[in-house]
C-alpha positions as CSV (number, residue, x, y, z in Angstrom):
1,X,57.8,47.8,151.1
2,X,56.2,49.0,148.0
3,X,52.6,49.2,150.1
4,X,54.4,50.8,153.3
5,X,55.7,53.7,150.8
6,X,52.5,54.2,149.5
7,X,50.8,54.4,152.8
8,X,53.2,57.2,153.8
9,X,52.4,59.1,150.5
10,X,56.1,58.5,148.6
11,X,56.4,57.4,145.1
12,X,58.8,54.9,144.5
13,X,62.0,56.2,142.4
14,X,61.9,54.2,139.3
15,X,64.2,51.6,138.6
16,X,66.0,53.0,135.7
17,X,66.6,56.4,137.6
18,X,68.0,53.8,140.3
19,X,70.6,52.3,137.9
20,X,71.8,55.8,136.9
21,X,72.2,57.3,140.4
22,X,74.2,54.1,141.6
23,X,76.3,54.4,138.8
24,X,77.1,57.6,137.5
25,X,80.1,59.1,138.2
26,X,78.8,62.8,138.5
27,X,80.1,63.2,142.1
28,X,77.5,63.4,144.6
29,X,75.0,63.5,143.0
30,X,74.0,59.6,144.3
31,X,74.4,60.7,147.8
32,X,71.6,63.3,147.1
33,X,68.8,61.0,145.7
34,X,69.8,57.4,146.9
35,X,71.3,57.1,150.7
36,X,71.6,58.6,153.9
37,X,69.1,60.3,156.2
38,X,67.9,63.7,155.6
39,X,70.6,66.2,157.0
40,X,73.3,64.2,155.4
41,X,71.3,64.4,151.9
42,X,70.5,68.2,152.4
43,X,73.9,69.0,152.7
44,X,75.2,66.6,149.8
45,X,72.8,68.8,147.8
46,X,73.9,71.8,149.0
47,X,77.5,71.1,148.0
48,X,76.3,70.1,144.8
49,X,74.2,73.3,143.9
50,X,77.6,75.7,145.2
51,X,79.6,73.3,143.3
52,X,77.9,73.6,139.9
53,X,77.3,77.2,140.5
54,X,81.3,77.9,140.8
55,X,80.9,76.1,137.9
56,X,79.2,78.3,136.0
57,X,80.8,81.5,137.0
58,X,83.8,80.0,136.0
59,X,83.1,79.4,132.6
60,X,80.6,81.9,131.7
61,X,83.4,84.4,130.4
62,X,84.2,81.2,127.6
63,X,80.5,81.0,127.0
64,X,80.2,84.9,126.2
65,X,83.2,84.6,124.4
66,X,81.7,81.3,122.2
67,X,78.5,83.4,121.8
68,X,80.5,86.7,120.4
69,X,81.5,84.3,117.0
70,X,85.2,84.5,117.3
71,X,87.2,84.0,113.8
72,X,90.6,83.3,113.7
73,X,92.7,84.0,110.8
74,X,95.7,80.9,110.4
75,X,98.7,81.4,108.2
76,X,100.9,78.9,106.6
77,X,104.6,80.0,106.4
78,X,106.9,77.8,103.8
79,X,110.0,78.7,103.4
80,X,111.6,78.1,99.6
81,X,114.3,75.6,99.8
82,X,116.1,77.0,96.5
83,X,115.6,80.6,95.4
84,X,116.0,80.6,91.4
85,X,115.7,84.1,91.8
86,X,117.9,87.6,93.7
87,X,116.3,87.6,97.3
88,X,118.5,90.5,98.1
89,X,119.1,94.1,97.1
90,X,121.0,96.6,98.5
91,X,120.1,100.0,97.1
92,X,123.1,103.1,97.4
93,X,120.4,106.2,98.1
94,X,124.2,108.5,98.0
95,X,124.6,108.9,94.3
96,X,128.3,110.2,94.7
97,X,131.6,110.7,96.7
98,X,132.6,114.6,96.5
99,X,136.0,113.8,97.8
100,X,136.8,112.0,94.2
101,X,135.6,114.1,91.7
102,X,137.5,116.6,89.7
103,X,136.6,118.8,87.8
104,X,136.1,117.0,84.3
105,X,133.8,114.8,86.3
106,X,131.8,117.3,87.8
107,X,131.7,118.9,84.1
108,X,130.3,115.7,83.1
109,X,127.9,115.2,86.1
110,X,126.8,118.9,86.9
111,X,123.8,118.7,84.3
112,X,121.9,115.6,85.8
113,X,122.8,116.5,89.5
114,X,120.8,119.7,89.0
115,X,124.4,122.0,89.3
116,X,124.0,123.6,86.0
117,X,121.9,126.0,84.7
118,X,121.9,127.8,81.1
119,X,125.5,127.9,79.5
120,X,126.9,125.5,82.0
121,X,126.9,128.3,84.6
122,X,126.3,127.5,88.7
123,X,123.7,129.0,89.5
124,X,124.1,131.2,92.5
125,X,122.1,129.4,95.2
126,X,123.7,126.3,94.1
127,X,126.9,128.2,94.6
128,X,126.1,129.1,98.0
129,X,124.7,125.6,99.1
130,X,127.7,124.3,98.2
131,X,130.1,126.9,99.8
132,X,127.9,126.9,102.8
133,X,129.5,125.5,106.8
134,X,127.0,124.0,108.7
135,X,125.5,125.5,111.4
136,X,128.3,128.5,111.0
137,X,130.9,125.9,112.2
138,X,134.0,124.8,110.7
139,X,133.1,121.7,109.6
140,X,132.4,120.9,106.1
141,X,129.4,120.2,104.2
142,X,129.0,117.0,102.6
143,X,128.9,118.8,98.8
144,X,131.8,121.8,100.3
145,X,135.0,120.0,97.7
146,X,132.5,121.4,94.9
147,X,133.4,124.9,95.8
148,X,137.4,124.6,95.0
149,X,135.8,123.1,91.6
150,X,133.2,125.4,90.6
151,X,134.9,128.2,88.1
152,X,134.6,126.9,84.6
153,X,135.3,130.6,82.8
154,X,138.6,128.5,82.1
155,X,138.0,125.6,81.4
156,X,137.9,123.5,78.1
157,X,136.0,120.6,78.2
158,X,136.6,117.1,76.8
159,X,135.6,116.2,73.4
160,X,131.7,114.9,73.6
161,X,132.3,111.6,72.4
162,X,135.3,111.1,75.1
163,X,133.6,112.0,78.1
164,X,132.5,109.5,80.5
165,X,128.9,107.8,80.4
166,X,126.5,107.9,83.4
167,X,127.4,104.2,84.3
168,X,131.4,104.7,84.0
169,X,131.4,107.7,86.5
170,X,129.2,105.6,89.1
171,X,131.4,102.7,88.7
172,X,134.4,105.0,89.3
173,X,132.8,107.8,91.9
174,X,130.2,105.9,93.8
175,X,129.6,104.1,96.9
176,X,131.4,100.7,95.9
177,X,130.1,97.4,97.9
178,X,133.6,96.4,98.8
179,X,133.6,99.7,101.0
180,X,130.2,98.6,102.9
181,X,129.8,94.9,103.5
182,X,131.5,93.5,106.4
183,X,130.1,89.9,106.7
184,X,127.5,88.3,104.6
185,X,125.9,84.6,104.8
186,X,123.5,83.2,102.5
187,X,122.0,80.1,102.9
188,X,124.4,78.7,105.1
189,X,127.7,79.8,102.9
190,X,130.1,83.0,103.0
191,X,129.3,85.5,100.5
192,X,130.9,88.3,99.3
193,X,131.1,91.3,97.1
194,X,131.7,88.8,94.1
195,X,128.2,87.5,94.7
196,X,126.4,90.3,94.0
197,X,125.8,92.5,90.7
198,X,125.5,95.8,90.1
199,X,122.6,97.7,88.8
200,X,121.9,101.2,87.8
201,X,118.4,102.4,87.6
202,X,117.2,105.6,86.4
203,X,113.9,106.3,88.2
204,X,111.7,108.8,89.1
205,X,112.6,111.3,86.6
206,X,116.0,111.6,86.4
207,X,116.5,110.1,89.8
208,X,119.8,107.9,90.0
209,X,120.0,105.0,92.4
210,X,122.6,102.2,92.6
211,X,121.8,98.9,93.8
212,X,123.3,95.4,94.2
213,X,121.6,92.7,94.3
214,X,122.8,89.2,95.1
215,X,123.3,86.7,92.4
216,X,121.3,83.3,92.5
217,X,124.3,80.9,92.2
218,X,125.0,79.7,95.9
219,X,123.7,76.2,96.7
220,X,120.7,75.7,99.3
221,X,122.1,75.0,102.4
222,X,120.3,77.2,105.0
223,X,117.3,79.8,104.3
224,X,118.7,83.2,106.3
225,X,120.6,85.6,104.9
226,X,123.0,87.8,107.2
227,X,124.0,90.9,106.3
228,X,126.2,93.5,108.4
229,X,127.3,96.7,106.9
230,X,128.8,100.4,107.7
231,X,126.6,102.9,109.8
232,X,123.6,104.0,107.6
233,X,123.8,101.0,105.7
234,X,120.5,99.0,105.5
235,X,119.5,95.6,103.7
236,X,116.7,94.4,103.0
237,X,116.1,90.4,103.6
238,X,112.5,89.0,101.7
239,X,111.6,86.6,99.6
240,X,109.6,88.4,96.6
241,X,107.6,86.5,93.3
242,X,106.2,88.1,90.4
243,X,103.2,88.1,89.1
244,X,101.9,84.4,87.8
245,X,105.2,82.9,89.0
246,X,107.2,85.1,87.0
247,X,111.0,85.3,87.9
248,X,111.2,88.2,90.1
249,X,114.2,89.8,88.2
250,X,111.8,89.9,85.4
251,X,108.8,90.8,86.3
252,X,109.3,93.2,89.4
253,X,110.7,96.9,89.1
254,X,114.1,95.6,90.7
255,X,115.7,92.1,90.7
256,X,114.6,91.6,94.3
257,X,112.8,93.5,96.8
């Protein structure tokens, strides 16, 4: 046979190549080198070549994409399983309720809340800020139970060392937690009001803000924290370090974020 394929002018496929065409498992690729009469290997070919062409249309998107050096950027989320620190703080941005003070407090007040000027006087666009209606209505303004309070030609004011300190008249006038929090659950228990502590800050030149921010004594059960509280209310959930491992209560501007 070997002298018969020579006479006709064909080289003999080698025996290795043999091996590999009767064996591989590329499909049809055997029927194009190794059996079957002409036609029938033409069109095995054929199918081969639109097969491996589909081929690469299909994947030449990936390969542009593999070419473009994609980086990805991976991020690994643990969650603390005991907070040793206040994860929680509820700041009051309201400094004061109108509707409680009287006039020794607002005697007391009126200097830091910008209502006095020289002599303990109300100035007179602080007067009519405060007397103002909105929006020439009949309702209101928020600061309008200042304006019954405002004369002090009369008035004799409380010895210095008896009047109230900064601290006592936002304990007594301000925005109490009670008054906000509907439900809370930390870490899988029922909070409270009794949970959290009150701080007052004095930022910002002379800028007053209350907070409360929850205290670091319930048990790990759960890691969420659910707040709900009165209309204009926010909270704010996180879990905060300080610097070099630093409690956050000592190290950060305010007990928790």
């Amino acid at each position: 046979s070997e002298v018969k394929l020579r006479v006709k002018g064909l080289r003999p496929t080698p025996r290795c190549a043999q091996l590999f065409l009767k064996h591989t498992t590329f499909h049809g690729l055997r029927h194009v080198f190794l059996s079957g009469s002409y036609p029938r290997r033409v069109a095995w070919l054929l199918a081969f070549l639109t097969a491996l062409a589909l081929l690469f249309t299909w994947s030449s998107n990936r390969v542009r994409y593999l070419l473009s050096s994609p980086v990805y950027t991976k991020a690994h989320m643990v969650y603390a399983k005991r907070l040793l620190f206040p994860a929680v703080t509820i700041c009051n941005q309201n400094i004061l309720l109108p509707r409680r003070m009287k006039k020794p407090d607002l005697f007391s007040a009126g200097r830091w809340l910008g209502l006095f000027g020289k002599n303990w006087q109300v100035s007179p666009a602080v007067r009519e800020a405060l007397t103002s209606h909105v929006d020439g209505t009949n309702n209101e303004p928020p600061w309008s139970p200042f304006s019954r309070i405002l004369d002090f030609n009369h008035f004799l004011p409380p010895p210095r060392d008896s009047q109230p300190s900064m601290r006592h008249l936002l304990d007594r006038l301000g925005h109490q937690l009670e008054e906000m929090l509907l439900y809370c659950r930390f870490q899988g228990q029922l909070c409270g009001p009794r949970n959290f502590s009150t701080v007052t800050s004095l930022l910002f030149a002379k800028r007053v803000r209350r907070c409360y921010f929850i205290r670091s004594n319930l048990h790990t059960l759960w890691k969420m924290l659910h707040l709900q509280l009165w209309t204009g209310w926010t909270a704010t959930a996180d879990h905060h370090e300080g610097r070099d491992g630093k409690w956050a209560g000592a190290d950060a501007g305010y007990p928790a974020g």
